[in-house]
Backbone as ProteinMPNN parsed JSONL, in Angstrom:
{"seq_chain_A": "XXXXXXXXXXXXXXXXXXXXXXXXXXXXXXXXXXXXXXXXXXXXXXXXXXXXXXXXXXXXXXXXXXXXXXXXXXXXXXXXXXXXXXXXXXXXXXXXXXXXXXXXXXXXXXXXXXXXXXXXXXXXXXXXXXXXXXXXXXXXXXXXXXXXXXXXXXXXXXXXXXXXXXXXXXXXXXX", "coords_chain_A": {"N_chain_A": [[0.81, -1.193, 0.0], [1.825, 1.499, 0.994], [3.581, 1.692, -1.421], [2.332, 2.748, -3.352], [1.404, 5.226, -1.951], [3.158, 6.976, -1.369], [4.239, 7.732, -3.554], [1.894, 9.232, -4.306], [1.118, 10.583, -2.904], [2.757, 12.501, -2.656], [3.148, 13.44, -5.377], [0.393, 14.982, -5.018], [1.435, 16.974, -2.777], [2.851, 18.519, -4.524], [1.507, 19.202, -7.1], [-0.351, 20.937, -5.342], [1.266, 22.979, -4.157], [2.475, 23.827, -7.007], [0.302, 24.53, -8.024], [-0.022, 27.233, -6.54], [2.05, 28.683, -6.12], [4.477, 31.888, -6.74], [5.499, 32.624, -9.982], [5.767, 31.988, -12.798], [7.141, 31.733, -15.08], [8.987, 30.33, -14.128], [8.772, 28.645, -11.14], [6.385, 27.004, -10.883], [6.925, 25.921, -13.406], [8.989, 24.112, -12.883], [7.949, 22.914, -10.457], [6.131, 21.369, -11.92], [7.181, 19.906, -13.763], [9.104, 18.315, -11.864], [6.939, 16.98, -11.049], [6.389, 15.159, -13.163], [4.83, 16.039, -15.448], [5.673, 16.408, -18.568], [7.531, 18.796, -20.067], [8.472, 22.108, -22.228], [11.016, 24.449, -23.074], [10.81, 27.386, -21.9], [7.883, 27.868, -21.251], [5.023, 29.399, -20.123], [3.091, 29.389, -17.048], [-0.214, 29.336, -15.909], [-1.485, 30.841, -12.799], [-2.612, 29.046, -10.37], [-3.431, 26.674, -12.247], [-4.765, 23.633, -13.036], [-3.117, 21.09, -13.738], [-3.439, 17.466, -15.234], [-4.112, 15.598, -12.485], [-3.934, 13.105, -11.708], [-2.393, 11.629, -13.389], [-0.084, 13.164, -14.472], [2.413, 12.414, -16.023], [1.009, 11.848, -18.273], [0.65, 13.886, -19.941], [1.983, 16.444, -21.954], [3.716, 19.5, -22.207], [4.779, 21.456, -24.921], [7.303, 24.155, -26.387], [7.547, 27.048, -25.644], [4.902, 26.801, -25.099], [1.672, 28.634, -23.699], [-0.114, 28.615, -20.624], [-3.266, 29.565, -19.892], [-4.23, 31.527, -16.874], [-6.241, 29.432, -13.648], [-6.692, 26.889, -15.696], [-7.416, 23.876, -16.763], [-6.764, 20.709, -17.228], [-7.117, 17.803, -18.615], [-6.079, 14.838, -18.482], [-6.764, 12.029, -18.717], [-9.88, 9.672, -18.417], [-11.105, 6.73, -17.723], [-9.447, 5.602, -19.13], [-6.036, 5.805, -20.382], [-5.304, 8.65, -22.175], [-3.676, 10.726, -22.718], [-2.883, 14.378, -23.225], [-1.523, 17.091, -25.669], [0.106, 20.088, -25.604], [1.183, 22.027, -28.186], [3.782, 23.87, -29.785], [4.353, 27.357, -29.523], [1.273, 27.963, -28.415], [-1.17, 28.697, -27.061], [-3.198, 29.04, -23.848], [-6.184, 30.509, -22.618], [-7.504, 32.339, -19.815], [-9.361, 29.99, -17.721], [-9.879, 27.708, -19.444], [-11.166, 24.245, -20.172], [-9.455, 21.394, -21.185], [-9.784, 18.122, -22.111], [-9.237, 14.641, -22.204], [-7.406, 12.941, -24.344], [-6.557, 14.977, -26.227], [-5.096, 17.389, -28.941], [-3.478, 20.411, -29.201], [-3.0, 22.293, -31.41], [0.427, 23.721, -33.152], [1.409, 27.004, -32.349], [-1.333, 27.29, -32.349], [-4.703, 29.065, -30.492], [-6.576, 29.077, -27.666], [-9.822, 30.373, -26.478], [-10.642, 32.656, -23.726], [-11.86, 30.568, -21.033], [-13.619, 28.412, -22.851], [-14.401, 25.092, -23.508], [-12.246, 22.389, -24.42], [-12.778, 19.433, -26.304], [-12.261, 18.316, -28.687], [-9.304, 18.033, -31.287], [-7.197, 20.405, -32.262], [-6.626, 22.189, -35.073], [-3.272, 23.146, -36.192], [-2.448, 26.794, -36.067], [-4.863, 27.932, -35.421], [-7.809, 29.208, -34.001], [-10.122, 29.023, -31.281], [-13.219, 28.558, -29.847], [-15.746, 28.671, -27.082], [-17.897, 26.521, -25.778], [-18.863, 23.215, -27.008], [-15.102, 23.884, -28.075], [-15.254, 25.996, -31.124], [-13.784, 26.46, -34.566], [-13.168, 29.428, -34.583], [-11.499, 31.442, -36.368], [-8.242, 31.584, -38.365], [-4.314, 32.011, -37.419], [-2.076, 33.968, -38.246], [0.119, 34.965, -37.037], [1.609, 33.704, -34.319], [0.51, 34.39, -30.669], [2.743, 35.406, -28.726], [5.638, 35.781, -26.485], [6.9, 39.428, -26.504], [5.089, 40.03, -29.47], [2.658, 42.449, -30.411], [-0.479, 42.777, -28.895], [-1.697, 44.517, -30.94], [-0.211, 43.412, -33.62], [-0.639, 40.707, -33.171], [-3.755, 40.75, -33.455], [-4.197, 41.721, -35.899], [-3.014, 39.853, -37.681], [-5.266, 37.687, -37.53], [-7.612, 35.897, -39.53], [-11.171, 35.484, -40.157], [-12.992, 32.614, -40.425], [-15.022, 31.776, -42.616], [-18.53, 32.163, -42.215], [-19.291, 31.953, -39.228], [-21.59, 33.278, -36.92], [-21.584, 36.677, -35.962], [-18.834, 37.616, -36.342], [-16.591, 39.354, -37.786], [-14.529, 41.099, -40.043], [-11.738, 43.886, -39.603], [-9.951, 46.266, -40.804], [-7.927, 45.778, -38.515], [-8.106, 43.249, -37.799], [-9.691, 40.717, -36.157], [-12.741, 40.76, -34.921], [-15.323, 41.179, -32.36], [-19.376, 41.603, -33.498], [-20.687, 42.806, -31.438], [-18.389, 44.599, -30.326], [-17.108, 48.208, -30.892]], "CA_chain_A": [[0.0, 0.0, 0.0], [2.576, 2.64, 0.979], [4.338, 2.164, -2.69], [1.183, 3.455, -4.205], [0.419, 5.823, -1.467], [4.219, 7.697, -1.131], [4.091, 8.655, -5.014], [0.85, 9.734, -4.871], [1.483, 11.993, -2.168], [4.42, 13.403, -3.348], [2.385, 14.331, -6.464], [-0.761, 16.025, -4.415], [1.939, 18.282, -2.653], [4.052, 19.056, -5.848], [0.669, 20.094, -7.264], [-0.994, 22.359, -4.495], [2.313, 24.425, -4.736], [2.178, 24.447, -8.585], [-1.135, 25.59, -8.096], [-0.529, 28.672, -5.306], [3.397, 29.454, -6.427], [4.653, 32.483, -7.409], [7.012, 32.134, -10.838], [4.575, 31.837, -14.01], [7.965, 30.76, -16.043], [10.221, 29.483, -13.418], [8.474, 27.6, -9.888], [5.779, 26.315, -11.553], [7.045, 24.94, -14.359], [9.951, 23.588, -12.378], [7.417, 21.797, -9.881], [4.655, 20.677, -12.695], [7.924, 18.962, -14.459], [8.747, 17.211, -10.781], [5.539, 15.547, -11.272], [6.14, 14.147, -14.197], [4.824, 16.532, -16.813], [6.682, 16.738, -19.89], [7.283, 20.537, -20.548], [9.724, 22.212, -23.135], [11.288, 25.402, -23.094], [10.112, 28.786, -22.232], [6.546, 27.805, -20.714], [4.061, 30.122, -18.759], [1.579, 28.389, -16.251], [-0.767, 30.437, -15.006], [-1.924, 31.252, -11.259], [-4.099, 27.739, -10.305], [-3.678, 25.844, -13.17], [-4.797, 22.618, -12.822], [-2.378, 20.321, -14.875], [-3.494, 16.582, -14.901], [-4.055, 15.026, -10.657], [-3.261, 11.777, -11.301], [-1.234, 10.952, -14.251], [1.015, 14.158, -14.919], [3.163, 12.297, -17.162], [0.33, 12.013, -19.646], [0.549, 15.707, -20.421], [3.275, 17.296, -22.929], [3.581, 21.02, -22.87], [6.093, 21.939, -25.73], [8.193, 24.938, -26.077], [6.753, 28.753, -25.694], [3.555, 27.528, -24.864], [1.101, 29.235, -22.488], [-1.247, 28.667, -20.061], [-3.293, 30.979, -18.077], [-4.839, 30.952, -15.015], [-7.12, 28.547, -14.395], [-6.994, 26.283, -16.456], [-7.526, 22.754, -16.297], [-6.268, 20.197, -18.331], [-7.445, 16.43, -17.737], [-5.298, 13.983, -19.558], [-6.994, 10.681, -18.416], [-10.984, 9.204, -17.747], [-11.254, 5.174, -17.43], [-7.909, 5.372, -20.256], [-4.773, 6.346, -20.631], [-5.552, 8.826, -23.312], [-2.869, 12.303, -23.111], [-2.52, 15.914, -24.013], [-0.176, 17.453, -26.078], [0.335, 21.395, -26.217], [2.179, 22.197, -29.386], [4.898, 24.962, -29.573], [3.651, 28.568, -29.334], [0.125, 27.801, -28.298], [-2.179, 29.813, -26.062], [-4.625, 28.589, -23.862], [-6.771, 31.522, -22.051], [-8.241, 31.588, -18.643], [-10.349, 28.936, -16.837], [-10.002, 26.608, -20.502], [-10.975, 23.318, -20.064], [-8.84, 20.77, -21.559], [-10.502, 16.981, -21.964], [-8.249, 13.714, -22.972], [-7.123, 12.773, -26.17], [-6.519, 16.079, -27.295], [-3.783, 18.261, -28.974], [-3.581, 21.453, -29.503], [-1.66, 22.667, -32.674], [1.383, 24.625, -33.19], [0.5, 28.492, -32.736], [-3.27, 27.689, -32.072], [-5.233, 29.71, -29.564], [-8.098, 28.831, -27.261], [-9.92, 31.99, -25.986], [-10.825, 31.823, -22.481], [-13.559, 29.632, -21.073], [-13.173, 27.679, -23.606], [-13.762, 23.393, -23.26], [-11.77, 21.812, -26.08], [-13.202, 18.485, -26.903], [-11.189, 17.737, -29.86], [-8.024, 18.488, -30.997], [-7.242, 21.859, -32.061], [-5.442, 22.199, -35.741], [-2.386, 24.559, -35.939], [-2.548, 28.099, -35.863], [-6.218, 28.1, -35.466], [-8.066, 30.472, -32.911], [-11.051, 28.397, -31.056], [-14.2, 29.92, -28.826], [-17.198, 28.206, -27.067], [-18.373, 25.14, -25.569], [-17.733, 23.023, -27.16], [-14.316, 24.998, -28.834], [-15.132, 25.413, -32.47], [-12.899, 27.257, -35.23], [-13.402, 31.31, -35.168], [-10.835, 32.082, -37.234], [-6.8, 31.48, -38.286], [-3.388, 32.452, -37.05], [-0.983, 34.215, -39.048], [1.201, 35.798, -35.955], [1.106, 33.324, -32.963], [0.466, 35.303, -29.805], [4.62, 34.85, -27.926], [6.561, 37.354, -26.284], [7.271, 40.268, -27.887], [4.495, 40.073, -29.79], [1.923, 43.116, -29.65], [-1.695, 42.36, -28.997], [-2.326, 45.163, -32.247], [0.039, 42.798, -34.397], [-1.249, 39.503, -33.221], [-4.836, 41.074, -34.159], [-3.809, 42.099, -37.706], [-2.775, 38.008, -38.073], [-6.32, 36.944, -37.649], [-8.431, 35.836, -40.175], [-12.247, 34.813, -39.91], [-13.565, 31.892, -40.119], [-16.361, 32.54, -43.164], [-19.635, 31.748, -42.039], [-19.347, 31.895, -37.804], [-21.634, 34.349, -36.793], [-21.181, 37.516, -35.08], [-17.593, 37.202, -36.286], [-16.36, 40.063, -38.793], [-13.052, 41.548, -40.046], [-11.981, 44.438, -40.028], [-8.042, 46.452, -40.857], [-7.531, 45.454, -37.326], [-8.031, 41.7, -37.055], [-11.078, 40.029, -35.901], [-13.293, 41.161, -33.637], [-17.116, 40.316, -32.307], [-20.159, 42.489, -33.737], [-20.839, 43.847, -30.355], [-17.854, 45.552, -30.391], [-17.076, 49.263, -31.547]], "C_chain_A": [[0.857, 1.263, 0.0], [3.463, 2.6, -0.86], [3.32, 3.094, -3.872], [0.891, 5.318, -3.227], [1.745, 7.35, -1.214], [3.944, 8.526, -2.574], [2.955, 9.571, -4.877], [0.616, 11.164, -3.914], [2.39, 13.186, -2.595], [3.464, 14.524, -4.798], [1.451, 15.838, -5.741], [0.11, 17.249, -3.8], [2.622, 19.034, -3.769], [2.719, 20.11, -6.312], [0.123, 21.153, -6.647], [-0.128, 23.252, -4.7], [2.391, 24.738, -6.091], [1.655, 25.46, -8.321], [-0.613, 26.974, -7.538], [1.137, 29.155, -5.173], [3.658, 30.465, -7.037], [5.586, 31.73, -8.708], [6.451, 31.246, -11.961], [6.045, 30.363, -14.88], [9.243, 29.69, -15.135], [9.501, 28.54, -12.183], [7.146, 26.46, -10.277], [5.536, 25.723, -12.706], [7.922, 24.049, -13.609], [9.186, 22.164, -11.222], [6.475, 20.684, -10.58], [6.155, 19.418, -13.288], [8.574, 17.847, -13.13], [7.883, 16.451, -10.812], [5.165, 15.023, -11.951], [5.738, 14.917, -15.651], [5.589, 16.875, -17.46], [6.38, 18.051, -20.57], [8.749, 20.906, -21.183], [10.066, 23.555, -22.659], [10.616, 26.467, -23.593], [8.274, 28.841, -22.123], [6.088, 28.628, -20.229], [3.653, 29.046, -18.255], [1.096, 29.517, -15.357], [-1.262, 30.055, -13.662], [-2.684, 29.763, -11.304], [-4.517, 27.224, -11.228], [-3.834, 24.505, -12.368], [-4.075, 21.104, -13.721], [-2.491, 18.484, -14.507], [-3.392, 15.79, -13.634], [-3.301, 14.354, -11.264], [-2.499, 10.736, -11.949], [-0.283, 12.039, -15.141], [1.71, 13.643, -16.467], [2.509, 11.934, -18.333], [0.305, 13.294, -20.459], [1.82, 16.056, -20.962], [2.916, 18.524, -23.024], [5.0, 21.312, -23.604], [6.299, 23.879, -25.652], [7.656, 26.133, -26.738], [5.561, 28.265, -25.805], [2.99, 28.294, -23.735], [-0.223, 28.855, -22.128], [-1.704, 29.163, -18.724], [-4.08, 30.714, -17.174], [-6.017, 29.973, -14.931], [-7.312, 27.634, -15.058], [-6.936, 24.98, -16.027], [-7.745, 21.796, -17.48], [-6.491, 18.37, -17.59], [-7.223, 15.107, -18.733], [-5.89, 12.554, -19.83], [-8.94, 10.5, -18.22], [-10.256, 7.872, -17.363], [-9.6, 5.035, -18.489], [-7.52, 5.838, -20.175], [-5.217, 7.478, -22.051], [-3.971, 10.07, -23.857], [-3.364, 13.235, -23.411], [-2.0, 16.192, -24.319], [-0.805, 18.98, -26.179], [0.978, 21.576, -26.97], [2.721, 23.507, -28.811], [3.802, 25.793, -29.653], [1.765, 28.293, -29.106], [0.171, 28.346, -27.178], [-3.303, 29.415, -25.426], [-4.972, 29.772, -22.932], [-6.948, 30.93, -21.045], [-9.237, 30.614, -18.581], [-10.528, 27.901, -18.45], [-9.829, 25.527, -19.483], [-10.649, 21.854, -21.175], [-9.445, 19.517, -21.591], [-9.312, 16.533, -22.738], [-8.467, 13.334, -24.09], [-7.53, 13.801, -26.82], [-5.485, 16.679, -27.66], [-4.105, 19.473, -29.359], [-2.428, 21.934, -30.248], [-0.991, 23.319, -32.467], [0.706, 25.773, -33.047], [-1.188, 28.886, -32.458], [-3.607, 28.744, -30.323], [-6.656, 29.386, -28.902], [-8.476, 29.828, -26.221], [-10.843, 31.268, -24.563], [-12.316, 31.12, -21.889], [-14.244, 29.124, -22.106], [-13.375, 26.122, -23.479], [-13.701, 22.808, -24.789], [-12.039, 20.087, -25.843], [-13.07, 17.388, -27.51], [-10.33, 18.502, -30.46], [-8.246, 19.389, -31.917], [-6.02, 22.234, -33.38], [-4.616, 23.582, -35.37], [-2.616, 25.702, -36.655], [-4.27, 28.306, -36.506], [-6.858, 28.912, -34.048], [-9.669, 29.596, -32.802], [-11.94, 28.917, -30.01], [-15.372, 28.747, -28.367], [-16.849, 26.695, -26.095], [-19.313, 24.056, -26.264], [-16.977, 23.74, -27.893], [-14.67, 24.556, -29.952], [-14.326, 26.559, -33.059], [-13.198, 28.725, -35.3], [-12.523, 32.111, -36.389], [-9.229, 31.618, -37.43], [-5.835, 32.099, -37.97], [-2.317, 31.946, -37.611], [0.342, 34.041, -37.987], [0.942, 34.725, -34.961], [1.099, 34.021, -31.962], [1.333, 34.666, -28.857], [4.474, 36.364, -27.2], [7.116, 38.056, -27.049], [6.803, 40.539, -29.524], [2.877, 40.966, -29.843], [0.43, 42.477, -30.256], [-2.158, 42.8, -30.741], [-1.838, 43.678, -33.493], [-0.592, 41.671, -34.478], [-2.835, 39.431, -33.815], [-4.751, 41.154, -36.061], [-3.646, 40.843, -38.234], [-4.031, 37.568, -38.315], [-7.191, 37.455, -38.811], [-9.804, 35.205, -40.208], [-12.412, 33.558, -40.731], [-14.948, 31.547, -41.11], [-17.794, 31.402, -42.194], [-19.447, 31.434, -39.969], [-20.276, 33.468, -37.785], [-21.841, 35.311, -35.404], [-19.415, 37.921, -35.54], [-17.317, 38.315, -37.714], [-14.837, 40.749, -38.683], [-12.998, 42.408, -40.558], [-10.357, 44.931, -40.444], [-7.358, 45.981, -39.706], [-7.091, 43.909, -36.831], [-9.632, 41.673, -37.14], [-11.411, 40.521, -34.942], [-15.245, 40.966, -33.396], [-17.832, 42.126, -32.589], [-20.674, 43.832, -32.739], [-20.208, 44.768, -29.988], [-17.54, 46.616, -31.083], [-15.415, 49.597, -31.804]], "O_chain_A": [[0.677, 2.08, -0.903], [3.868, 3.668, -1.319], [3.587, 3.806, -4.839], [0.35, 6.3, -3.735], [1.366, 8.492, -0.951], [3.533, 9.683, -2.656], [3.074, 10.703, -5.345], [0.151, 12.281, -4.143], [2.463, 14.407, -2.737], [3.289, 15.726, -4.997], [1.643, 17.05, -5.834], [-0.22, 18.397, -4.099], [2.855, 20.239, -3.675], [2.689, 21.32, -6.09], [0.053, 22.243, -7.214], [-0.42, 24.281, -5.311], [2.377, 25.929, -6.403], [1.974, 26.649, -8.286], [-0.873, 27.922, -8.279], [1.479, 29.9, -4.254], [3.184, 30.402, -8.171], [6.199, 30.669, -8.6], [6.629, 30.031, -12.041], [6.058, 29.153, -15.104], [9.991, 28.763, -15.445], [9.806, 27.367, -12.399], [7.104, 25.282, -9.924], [4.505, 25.177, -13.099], [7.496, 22.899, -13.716], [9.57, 20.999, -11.121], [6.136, 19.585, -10.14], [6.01, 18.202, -13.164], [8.543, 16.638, -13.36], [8.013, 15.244, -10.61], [4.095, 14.414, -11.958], [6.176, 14.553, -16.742], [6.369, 17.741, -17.062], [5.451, 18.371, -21.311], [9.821, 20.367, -20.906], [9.358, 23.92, -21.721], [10.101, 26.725, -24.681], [7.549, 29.625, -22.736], [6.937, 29.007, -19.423], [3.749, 27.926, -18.758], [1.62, 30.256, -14.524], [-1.445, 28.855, -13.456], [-3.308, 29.441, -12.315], [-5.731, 27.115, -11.403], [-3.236, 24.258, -11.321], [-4.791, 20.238, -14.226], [-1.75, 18.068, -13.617], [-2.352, 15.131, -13.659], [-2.135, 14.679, -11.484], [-2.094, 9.633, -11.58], [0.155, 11.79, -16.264], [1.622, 14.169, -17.576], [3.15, 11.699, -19.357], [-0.12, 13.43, -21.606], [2.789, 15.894, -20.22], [1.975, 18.856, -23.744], [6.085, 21.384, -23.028], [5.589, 24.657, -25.015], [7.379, 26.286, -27.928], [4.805, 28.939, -26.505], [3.747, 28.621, -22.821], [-1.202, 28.752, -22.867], [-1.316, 29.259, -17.56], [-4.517, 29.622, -16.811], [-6.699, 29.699, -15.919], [-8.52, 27.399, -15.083], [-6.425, 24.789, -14.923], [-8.549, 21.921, -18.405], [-6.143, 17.917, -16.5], [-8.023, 14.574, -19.501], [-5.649, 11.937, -20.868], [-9.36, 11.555, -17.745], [-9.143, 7.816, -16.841], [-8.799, 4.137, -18.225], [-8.032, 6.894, -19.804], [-5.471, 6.834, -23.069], [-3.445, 10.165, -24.966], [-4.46, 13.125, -23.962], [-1.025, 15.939, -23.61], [-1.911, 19.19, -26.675], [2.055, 21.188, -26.515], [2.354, 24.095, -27.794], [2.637, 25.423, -29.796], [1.122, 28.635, -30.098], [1.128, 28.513, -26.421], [-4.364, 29.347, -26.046], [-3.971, 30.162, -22.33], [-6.81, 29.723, -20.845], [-9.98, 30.489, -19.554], [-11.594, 27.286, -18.433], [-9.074, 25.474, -18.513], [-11.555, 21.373, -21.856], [-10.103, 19.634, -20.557], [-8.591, 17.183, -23.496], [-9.507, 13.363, -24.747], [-8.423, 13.864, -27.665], [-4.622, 16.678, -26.782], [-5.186, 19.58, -29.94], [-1.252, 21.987, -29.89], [-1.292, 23.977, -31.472], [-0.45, 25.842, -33.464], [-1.891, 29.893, -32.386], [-2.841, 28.955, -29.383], [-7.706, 29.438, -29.541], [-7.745, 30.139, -25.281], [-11.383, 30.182, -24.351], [-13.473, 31.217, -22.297], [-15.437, 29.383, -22.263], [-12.262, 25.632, -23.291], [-14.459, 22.741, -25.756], [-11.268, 19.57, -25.035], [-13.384, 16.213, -27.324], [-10.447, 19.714, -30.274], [-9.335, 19.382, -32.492], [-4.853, 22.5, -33.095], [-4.924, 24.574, -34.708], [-2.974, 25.633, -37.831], [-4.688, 28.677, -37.603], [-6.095, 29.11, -33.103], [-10.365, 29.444, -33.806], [-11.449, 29.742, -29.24], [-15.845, 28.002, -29.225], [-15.797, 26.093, -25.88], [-20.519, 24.098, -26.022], [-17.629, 24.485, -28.624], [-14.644, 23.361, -30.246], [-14.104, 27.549, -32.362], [-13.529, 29.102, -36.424], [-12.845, 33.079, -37.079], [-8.846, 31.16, -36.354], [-6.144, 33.278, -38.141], [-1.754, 30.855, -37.71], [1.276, 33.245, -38.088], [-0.24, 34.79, -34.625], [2.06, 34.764, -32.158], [1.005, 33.661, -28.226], [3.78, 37.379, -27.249], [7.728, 37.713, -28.061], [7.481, 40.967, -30.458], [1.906, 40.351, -29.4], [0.155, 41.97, -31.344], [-2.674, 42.049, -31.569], [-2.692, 43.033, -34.1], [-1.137, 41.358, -35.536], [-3.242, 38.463, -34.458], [-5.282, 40.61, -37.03], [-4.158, 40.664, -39.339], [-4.128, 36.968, -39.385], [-7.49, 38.607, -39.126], [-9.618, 33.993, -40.324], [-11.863, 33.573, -41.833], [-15.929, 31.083, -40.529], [-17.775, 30.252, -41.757], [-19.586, 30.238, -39.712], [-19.919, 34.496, -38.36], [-22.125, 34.957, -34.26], [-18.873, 38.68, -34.736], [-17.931, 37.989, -38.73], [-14.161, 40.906, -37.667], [-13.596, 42.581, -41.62], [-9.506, 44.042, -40.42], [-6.157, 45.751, -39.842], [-6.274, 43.487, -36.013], [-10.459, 42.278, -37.823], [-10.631, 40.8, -34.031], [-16.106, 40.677, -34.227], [-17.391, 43.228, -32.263], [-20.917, 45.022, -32.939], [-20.725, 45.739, -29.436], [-17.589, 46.305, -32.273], [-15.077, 50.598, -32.435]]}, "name": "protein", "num_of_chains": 1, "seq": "XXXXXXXXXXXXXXXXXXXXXXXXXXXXXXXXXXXXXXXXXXXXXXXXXXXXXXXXXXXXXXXXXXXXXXXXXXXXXXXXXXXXXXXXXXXXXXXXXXXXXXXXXXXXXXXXXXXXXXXXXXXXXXXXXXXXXXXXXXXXXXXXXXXXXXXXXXXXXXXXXXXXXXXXXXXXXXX"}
């Protein structure tokens, strides 16, 4: 019993501090990869992410992605299934993540967000469930301004509410 019950501890504290650590690119990547997740270079993790309980090492975050606060990423049900984050990818606040999914190079999932199914590259996804809003020219990195990363996006024809203007994409409601 204790060989099951030492790991599994070890995990639950590794995580709570994830969760409630300062150190977006440095303490909480440094503890999420203690517990097994496979993360590449140059990660965020935002404030109270929730990155896979109970099988960490099902989860791949590759290199310059991000994820922001919130979020919750759930690699496993009754199967082994995974997650993969691709390079430069973006996931927004409180996204929820479900197994057997990837999320493409450069893609973006805007926040509150549950992705479903997987997520081609440099695609920009919205809703419950996430469906396609539009493509990505610019991935949204560091050193990357919001204006430019706007100017990258292209709609999506036929989503509506969804129009483009010199700016990028942006919803009808807005002025």
């Amino acid at each position: 019993m204790s060989e099951r019950l030492l790991p599994g501890l070890k995990n639950r504290i590794l995580q709570f501090l994830a969760r409630n650590a300062p150190g977006a690119t440095t303490t909480r990547v440094w503890l999420n990869r203690w517990r097994g997740v496979n993360i590449g270079k140059d990660v965020w993790i935002g404030y109270d992410s929730i990155i896979e309980t109970s099988c960490p090492h099902l989860v791949t975050i590759r290199d310059r992605a991000a994820i922001g606060m919130r979020v919750t990423i759930i690699a496993h049900n009754r199967e082994q299934l995974g997650v993969t984050i691709e390079e430069d990818a973006s996931l927004g606040a409180g996204v929820i993540v479900l197994p057997n999914v990837s999320i493409g190079r450069g893609a973006i999932v805007t926040a509150g967000s549950v992705v479903t199914k997987s997520v081609p590259p440099k695609t920009m996804v919205q809703g419950n469930p996430a469906r396609p809003i539009a493509t990505v020219e610019t991935p949204f990195g560091l050193g990357v301004s919001v204006k430019e990363f706007a100017k990258g996006l292209r709609p999506i024809r036929g989503i509506p509410g969804a129009e483009h203007d010199k700016e990028g994409v942006r919803g009808s409601d807005q002025t």
